[in-house]
N, C-alpha and C positions, 0 to 999 in steps of 0.2 A: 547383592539384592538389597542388604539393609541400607546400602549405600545410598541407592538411587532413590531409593524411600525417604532418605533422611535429608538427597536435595531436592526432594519434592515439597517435603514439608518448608524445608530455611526457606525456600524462595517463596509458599505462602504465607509463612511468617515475615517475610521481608517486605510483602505488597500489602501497603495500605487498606486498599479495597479491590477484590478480585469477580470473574464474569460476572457471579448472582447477587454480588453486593448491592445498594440503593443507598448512595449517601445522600446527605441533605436535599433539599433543592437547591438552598443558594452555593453549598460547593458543588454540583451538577452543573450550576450556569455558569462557575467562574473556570470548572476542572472544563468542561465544555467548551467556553471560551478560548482555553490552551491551545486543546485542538484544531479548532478554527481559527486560531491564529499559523501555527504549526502549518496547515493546509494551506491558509491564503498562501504562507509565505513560498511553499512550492510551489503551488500554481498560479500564483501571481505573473508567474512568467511563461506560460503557455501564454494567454493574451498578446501580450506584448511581442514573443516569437512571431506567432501567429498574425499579429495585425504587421509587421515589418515582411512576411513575408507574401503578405496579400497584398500589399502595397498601398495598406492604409494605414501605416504609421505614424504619418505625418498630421492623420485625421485623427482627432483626439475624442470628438464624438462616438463614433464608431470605436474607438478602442474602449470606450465604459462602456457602451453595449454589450461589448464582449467581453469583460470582467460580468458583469452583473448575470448575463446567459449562463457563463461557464459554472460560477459558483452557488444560483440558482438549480443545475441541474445535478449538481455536488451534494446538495441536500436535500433533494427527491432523490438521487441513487440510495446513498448513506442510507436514508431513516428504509429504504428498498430495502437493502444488504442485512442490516442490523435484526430488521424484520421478521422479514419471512426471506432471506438467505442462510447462508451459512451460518449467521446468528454471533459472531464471533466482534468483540468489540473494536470494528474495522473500519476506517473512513472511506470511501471511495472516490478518488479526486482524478484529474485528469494525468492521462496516461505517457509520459517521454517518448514511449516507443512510438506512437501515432506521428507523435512530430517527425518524425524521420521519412516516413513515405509521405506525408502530407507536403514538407519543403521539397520532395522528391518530386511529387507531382505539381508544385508552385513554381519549381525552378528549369519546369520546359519553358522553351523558346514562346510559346503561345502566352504564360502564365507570368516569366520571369520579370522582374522590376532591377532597375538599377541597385546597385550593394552602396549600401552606406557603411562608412566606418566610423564605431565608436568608442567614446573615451574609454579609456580605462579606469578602476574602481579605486578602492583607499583600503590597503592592507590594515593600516592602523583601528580602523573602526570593527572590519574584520577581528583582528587578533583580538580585540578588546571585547570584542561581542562573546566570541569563544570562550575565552577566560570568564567571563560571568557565565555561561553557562556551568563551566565545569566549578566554578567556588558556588555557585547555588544546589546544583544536584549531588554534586559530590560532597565535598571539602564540607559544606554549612548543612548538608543531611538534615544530621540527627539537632541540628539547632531548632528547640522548642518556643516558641513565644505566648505566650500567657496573653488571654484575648477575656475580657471580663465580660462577660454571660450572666445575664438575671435570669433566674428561673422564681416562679411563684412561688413554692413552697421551700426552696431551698437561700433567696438572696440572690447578693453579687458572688458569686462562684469566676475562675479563674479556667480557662480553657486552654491548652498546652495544645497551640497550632502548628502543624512539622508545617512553617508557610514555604521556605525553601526547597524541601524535598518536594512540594506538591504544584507550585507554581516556576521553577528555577526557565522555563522559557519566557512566559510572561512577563518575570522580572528583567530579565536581562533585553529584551525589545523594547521596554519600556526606559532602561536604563540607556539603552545607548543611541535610541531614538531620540530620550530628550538631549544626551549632549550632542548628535548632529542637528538639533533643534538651534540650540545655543551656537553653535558653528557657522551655521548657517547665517544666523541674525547678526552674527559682530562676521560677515564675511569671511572667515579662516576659509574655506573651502571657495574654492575662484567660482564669479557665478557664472564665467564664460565656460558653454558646453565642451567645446576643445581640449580643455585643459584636467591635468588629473587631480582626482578631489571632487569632480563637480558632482557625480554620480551619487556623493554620500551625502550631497545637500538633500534636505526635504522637501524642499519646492523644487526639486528637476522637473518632476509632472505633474507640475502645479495645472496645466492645462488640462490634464484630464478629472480633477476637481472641479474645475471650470466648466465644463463642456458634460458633465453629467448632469442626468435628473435629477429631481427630490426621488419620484417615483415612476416604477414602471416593472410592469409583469411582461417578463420573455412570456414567449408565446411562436408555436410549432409554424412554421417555414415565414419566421419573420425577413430574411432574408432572401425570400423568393425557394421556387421549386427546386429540389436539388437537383444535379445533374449526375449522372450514375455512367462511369464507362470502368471498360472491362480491366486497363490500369490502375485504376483506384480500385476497384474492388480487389484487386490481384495486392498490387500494395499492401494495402489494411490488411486483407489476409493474413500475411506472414507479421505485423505487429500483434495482431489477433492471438496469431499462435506465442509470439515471444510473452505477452498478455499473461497468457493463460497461464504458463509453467512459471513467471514470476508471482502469479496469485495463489498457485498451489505450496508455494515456499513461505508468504507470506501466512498462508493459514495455517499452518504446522508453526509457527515463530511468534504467531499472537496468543494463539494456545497456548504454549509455552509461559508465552510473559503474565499472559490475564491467570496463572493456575486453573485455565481447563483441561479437561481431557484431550487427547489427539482427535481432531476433526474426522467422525467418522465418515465412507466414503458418502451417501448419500448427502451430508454435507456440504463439502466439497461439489459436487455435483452441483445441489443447488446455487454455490455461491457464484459457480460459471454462468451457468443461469442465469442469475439477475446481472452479473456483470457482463454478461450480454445483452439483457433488455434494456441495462443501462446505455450500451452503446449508442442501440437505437434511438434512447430517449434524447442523448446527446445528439446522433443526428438529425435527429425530427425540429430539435430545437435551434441545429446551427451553430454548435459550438464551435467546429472546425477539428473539436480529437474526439478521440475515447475516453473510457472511464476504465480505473482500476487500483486492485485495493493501495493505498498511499502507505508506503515503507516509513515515510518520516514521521505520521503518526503513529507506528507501530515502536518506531524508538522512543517517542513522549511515554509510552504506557512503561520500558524501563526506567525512563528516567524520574518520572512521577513516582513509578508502583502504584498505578491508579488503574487497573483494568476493568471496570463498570462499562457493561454494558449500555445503562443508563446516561452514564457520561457523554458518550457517544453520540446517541439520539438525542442528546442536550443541547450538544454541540452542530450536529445534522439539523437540530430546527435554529438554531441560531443562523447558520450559513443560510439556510431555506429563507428566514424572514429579513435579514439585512442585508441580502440580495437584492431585496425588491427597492430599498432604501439606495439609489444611485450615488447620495452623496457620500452614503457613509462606505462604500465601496470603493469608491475612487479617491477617499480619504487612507484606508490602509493601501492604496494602491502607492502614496506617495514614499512607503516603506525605503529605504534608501539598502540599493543594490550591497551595498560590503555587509548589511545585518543577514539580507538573506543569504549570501553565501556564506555568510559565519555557522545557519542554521544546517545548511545544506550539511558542511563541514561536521559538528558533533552528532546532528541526529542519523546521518548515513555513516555514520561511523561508528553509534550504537548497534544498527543492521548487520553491518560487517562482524562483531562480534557476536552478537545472537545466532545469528548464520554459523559460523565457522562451533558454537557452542553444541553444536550436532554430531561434532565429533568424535564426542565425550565417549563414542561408544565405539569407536574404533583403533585400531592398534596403533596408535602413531607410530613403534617401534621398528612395524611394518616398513623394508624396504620398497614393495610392491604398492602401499597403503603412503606412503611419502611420495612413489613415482604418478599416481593417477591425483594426487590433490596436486601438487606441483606443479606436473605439467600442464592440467587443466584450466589453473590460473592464470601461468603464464601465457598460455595457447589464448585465452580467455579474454587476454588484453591484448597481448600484441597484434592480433590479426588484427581487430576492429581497428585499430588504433592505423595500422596499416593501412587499411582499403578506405579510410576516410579521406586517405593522401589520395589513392592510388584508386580509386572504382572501378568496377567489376564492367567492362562493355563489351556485351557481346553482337550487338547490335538490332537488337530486341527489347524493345523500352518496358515490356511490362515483366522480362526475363531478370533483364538488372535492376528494375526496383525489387521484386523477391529477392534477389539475390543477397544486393547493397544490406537488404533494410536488415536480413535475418544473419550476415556474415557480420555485419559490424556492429549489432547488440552482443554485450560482452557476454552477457547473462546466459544466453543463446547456444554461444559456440563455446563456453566453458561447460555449459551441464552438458551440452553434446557430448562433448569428445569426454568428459569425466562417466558419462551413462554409459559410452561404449566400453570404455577401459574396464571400468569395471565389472563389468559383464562379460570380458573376452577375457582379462589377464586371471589366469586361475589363483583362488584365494580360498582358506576353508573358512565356514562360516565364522569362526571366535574372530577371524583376523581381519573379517569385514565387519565385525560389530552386529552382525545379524543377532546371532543367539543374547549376545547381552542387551541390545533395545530390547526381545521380545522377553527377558526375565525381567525389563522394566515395567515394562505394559502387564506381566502376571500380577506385580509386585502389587505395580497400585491397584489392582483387579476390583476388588471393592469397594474400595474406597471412590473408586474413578467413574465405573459402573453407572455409581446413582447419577453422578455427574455428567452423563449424557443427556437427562433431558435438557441440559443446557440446549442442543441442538434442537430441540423440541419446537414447532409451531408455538406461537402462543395461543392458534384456536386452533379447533377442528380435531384435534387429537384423537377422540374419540371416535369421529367419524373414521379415521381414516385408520381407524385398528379394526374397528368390525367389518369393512371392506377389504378380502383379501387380496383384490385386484389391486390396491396399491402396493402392495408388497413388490410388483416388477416395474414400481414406477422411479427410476432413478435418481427423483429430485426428489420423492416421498420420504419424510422421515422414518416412515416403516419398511422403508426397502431394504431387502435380506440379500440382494444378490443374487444373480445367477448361478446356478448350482451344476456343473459339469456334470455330475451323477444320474439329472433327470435328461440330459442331453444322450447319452450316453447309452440308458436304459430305452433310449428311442432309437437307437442305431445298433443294437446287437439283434440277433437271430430270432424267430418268435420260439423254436424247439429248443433253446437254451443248451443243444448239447456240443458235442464236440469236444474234443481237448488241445482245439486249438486256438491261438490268443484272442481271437474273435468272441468265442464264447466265456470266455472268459473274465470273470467280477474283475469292473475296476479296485484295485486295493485301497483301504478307507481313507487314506490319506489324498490320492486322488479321491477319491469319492466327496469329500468334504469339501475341495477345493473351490473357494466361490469370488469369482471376478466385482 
């Protein structure tokens, strides 16, 4: 117990600023900025998928529309999410799993366009980009620099800025941006698109700088009425559900990183919630995906130790108002491909360990507890990996898009078969880790407690505690759950007697049990 107390505390102690902090404004706008850089850089390429599989790739106009829409509806979701969602300092950025049924349904005979093939990228710029990340967040941490501060009553004072620990993404895009900058201008990198290298110049999409606005507000069916059949909606579907279970992991993992308490359930509820309204808001406006919480954000807040809320919504109106700004959109759009997969590379590779840090509370010694992580991983990858060669055709096109879209999400078929295992192979609880998370959960008890109104509305509070009817409302921060016991006490006999199981109290442990 004193254990997990005492890695509750180092990891508070380790994080600069956590959920309820408010740092400055100007490190808000620059820690904010991180984020939104972090974000473009993953979804940077939703657009670009997307306009190649629409078959307007070619059209550069039209691809900054759709930069500007997607990351415009990025920061109406976020400051949504942040809000009045789950509350948890979360970006919400466009969704992988969408692209799968969407090129699913772009790549019927009705929809398909010729395949174009493209150069290949520059490991070098890559590798180098990596490498600064990891000597800025890691390796140069704890390196302090002394920033000179006038205060009125005090002078020139000396401020001890951790700038590496707190910006190490920042710097390292900025560092390896300017030398494909430089690369670029003395031609090291071929300007012919055929050739490899060209990917990492900075004018590859020099036309989509070109062909943007200054300004322009997206705005709801700017691309005409949508069109709604029973395949696309069957499609999305099953990204919907892969969606979901990857957002519910995500929210347990940012909790974690920000030192909040575990997302209680009405939390969680809401945050499906709004990342459902967000979907809609994305299709109202024509993005072409969904929305869902961004994992590579969620690895900036370890690698920072900056988990502010504040930060977040810094960041969500930053994306919101230089959206509307087309050139400065299609200016980070010119990002060159080997930084963002440098980024892709460390920051899903912090997930991957925060993930698997969930283990902490099970047996690894466990041969049963080795067999269900094991094979679930592997299961996990190899199918997907599999049926991307091979598709699922049954001859039912809205049959094998469910099928494709939810067999070859790794995410998917690994918690599948790892939920079943675990629930079929018998285990006592020590050896599944049950009994010791919930000595963790005792542990921090009061201390964690206070720290739910983190989940809190920031209005209405009041309203919605003197109203007992929101107590069954499941997106209500004062939702208690449904209680087996009042269910229960409606289905037994009105004479109470008998001595048989019917009449008979549920025992309190059911009785207490609340879904």
């Amino acid at each position: 117990m004193s254990g997990t107390v005492d890695g509750a505390d180092a990891r508070r102690m380790d994080m600069i600023y956590t959920i309820e902090d408010k740092p400055p404004w100007y490190l808000c706008v620059f820690l904010g900025l991180q984020h939104y850089l972090t974000c473009f850089s993953g979804t940077i390429a939703v657009p670009f998928l997307l306009a190649d599989a629409m078959c307007v790739g070619f059209d550069q106009w039209a691809t900054s529309q759709l930069i500007s829409t997607i990351f415009f509806c990025v920061g109406i979701t976020t400051l949504l999410q942040t809000t009045l969602g789950c509350r948890l300092p979360l970006f919400q950025a466009s969704a992988f799993a969408f692209l799968a049924p969407a090129k699913a349904i772009l790549s019927l005979d009705k929809w398909k366009c010729n395949e174009r093939i493209e150069a290949g990228k520059h490991w070098g710029i890559a590798i180098l980009t990596i490498f600064l990340v990891l000597l800025f967040s890691q390796y140069a941490r704890n390196v302090q620099l002394p920033l000179p501060i006038y205060r009125v009553k005090k002078g020139w004072t000396a401020y001890r800025l951790q700038l590496f620990k707190m910006f190490p993404i920042i710097m390292a895009i900025l560092v390896s941006w300017f030398l494909c900058f430089i690369f670029t201008v003395t031609d090291v990198f071929p300007p012919q698109s055929d050739q490899y290298g060209f990917h990492a110049r900075t004018d590859a999409r020099r036309g989509v700088l070109a062909a943007a606005p200054w300004f322009k507000v997206p705005y709801p069916f700017q691309w005409g009425w949508p069109t709604v059949t029973a395949a696309g909606v069957i499609g999305m579907m099953s990204a919907v559900v892969a969606s979901i279970i990857e957002s519910i992991g995500d929210y347990y993992t940012c909790a974690r990183l920000s030192c909040a308490p575990p997302p209680p359930i009405h939390a969680i509820n809401r945050g499906i919630f709004i990342e459902g309204l967000s979907c809609v808001i994305d299709g109202l406006f024509g993005t072409g995906n969904g929305s869902t919480s961004s994992s590579p954000n969620i690895g900036v807040l370890g690698i920072t130790k900056v988990g502010s809320r504040r930060v977040i919504q810094y960041g969500a109106a930053l994306m919101l108002l230089l959206a509307l700004l087309g050139k400065f959109s299609a200016l980070f759009a010119s990002l060159p491909d080997p930084v963002l997969g440098a980024l892709f590379c460390t920051l899903f590779g912090m997930i991957t360990a925060v993930g698997l840090s969930n283990l902490q509370f099970v047996d690894l010694n466990s041969s049963r507890n080795l067999f269900v992580l094991g094979f679930s991983i592997f299961f996990g990858l190899v199918l997907p990996s599999y049926l991307r060669s091979n598709p699922l055709v049954t001859g039912i096109v809205e049959v094998d898009q469910v099928l494709n879209v939810l067999l070859t999400t790794a995410m998917f078929v690994g918690g599948s078969v790892a939920f079943v295992l675990d629930n079929t192979i018998p285990g006592s609880p020590e050896e599944r880790g049950i009994r010791q998370l919930k000595r963790g959960s005792a542990a921090h008890g009061a201390a964690e407690l206070g720290s739910l109104s983190s989940y809190d509305l920031p209005f209405g509070m009041d309203f919605l505690r003197r109203h007992r009817v929101f107590q069954y409302l499941p997106i209500s921060p004062t939702f208690a759950g449904y209680q087996w016991q009042v269910l229960r006490g409606n289905c037994r006999p009105r004479d109470g007697g008998g001595d048989g199981d019917e009449g008979v109290a549920a025992p309190p442990a059911a009785a207490e049990s609340v879904v």
